[in-house]
C-alpha positions in Angstrom: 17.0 -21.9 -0.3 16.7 -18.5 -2.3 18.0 -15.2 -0.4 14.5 -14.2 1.1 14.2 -17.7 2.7 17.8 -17.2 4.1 16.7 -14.3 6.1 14.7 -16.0 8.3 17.1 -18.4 9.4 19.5 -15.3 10.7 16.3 -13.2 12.1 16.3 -12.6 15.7 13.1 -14.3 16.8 13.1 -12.5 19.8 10.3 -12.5 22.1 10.1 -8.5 22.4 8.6 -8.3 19.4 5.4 -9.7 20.5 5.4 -8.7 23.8 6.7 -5.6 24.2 4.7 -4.4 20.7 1.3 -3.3 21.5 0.1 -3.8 18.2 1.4 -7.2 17.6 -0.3 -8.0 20.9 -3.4 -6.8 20.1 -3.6 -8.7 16.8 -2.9 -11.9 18.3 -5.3 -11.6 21.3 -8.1 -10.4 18.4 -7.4 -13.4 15.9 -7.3 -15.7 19.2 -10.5 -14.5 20.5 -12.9 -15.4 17.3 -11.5 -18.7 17.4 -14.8 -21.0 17.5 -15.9 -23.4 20.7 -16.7 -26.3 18.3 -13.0 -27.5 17.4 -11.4 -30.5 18.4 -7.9 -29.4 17.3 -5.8 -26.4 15.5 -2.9 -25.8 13.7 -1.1 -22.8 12.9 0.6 -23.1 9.5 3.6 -20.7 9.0 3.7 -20.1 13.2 7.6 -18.9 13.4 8.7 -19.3 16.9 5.2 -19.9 17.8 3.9 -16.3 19.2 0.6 -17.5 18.2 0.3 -20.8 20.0 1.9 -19.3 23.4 -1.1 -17.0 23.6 -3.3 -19.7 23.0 -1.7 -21.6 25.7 -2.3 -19.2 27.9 -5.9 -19.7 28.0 -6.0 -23.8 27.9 -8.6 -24.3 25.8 -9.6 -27.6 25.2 -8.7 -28.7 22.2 -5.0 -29.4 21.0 -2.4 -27.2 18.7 0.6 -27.5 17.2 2.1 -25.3 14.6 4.4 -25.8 11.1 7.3 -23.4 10.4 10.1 -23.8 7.7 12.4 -21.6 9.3 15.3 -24.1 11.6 16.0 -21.0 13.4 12.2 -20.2 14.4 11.6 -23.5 15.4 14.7 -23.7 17.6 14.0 -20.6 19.3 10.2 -21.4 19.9 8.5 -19.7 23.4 5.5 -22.3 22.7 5.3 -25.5 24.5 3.6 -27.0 22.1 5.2 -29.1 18.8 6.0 -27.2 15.9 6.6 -29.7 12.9 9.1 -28.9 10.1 7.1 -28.7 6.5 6.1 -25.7 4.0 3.1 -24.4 3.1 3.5 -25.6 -0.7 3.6 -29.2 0.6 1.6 -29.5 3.9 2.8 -33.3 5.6 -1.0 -33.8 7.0 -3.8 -35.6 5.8 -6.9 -34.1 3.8 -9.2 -32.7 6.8 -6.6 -33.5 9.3 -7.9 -29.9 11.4 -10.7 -28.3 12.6 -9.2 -25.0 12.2 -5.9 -23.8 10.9 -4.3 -20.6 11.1 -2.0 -18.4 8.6 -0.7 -15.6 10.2 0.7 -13.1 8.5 1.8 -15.3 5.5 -0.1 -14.5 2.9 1.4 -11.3 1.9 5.0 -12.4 1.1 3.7 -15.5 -1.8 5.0 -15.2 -5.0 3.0 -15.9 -7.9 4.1 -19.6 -8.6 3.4 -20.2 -5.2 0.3 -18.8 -4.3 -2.5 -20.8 -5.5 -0.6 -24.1 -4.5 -0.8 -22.6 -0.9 -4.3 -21.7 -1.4 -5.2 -25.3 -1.9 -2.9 -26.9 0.8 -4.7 -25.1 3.4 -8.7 -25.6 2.2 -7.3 -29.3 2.0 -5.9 -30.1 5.6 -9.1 -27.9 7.1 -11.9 -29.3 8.2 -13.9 -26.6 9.1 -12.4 -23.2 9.5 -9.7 -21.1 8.1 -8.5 -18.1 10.1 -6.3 -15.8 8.2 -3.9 -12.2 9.3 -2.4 -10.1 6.7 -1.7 -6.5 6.7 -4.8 -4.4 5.7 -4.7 -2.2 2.4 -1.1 -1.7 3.1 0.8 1.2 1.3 3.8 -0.7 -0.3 7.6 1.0 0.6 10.5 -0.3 -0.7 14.4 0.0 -0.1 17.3 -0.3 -2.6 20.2 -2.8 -2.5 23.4 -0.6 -2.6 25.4 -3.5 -3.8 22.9 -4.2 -6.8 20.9 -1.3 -6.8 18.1 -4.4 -6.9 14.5 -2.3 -5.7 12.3 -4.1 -3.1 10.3 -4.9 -0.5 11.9 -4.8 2.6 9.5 -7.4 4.4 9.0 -9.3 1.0 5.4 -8.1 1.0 4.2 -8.7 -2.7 0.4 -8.3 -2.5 -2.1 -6.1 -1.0 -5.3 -7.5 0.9 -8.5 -6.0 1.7 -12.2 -7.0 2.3 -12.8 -7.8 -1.8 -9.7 -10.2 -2.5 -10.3 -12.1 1.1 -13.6 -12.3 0.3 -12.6 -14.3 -3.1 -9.5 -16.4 -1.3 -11.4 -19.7 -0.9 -13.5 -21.6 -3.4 -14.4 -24.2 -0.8 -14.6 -21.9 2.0 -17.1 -19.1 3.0 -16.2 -16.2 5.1 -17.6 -15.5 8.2 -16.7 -12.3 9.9 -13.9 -10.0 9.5 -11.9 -8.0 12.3 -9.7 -5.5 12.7 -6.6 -4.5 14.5 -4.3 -1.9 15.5 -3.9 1.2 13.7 -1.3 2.7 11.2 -1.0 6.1 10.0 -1.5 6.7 5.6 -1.3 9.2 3.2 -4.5 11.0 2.8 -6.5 10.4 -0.6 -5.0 14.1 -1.8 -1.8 13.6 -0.6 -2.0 9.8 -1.8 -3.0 10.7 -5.6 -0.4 13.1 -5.4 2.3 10.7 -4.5 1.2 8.1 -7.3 1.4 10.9 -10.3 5.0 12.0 -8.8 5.9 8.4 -9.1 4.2 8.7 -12.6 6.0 11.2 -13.7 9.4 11.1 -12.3 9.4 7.3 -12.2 9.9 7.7 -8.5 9.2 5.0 -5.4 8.4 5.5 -1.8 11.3 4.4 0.2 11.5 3.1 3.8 14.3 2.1 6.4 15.2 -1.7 6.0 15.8 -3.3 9.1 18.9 -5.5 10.4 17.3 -9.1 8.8 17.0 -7.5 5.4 18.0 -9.7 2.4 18.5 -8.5 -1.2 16.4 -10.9 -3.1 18.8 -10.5 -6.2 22.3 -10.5 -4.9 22.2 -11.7 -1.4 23.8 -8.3 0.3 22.7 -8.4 3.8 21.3 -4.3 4.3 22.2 -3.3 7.2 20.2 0.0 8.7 21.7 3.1 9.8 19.0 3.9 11.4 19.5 4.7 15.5 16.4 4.8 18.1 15.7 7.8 19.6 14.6 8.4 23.3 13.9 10.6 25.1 12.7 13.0 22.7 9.5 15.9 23.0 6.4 15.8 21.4 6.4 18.6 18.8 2.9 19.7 18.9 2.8 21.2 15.4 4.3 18.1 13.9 1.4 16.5 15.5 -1.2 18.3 13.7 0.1 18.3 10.3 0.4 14.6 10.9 -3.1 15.1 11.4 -4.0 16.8 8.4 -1.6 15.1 6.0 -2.3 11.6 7.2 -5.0 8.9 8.2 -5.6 6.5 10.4 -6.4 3.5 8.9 -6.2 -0.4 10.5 -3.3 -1.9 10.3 -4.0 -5.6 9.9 -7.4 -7.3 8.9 -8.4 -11.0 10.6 -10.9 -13.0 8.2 -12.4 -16.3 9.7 -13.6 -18.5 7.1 -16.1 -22.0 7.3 -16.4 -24.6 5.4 -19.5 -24.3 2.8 
């Protein structure tokens, strides 16, 4: 098990993070709603504790789920009812055409290279008919540093960015149907955007963000710990709310592709 995988086993899994977060919400209610009537049966590859599957439970649909997860620690902390089975991605333990539909939530984006097209396969080759995928849409990469090993890196060991063009490409035996979007995120205008990149040109700078509590250094293993303390309680500043404006975009946060079989 490297240090990213060891993460997971030590993350929280709590269930606040899908209920209490609007946005997660809505991007599970609008992958679960494009789900089509024809399927006998569904599984959700990578589920973690199963957030996924317990919305779908919600509104008994007809046809059977069950989910996969590496993670002990997800699995044991599960708020599904339904079975998740222990297996990775690289290696699914089903038969070829074994579902009608499976699912890959928010996966995707942390595959390294020597894993990614092995994945790829795995999934076209347990699906029978459809492929739903969730990643993070056109996502604008920050990164915090390991003060043990001064290692640089991705806090949420995101290592590629998705939009309509590369999901579009993902599948050679599948054909995409529809895409859909959900929530919304706030980015760097184009201006302020270009200006960033040649700063980072020039100065050989990167855009850094606060590492939360489950963060791993990939390199060394030192657990970062943030520093960072929530705020309540605290008044709008109405001019900070309109250079937000000006200064940044809204864009979508995560993009939902459903794929069928050619």
């Amino acid at each position: 098990m490297n240090y990213e995988q060891e993460s997971y086993e030590y993350k929280a899994w709590d269930k606040e993070k899908y209920f209490d977060n609007n946005n997660q919400v809505e991007r599970i209610k609008t992958a679960r709603e494009i789900i089509p009537k024809d399927i006998n049966n569904l599984c959700d590859i990578g589920c973690g504790n199963g957030a996924f599957l317990y919305y779908l439970e919600q509104e008994k649909y007809g046809f059977s789920i069950k989910g996969l997860e590496r993670s002990e620690a997800a699995r044991k902390n599960k708020f599904c009812l339904s079975d998740i089975d222990e297996g990775d991605l690289l290696s699914l333990p089903y038969c070829d055409s074994e579902f009608d539909l499976t699912s890959c939530m928010e996966v995707l984006e942390h595959l390294p290279y020597d894993s990614y097209d092995t994945a790829i396969k795995e999934l076209q080759r347990v699906t029978k008919k459809y492929i739903l995928i969730s990643v993070p849409y056109k996502e604008k990469m920050g990164y915090v540093q390991c003060v043990y090993c001064n290692c640089v890196f991705q806090p949420n060991y995101h290592v590629r960015i998705f939009d309509e063009k590369n999901l579009n490409e993902l599948f050679l035996d599948f054909r995409i149907i529809s895409y859909h979007y959900a929530a919304e995120t706030y980015v760097p205008n184009s201006f302020v955007y270009k200006m960033m990149q040649l700063s980072n040109l020039l100065f050989k700078n990167r855009i850094y963000t606060k590492a939360g509590n489950n963060t791993v250094c990939p390199q060394c293993g030192f657990k970062k710990i943030s520093t960072e303390v929530k705020k309540k309680n605290i008044k709008r500043n109405p001019l900070k709310s309109i250079i937000k404006q000006i200064v940044f975009r809204k864009k979508p946060r995560w993009i939902i592709a459903l794929y069928e079989r050619k």
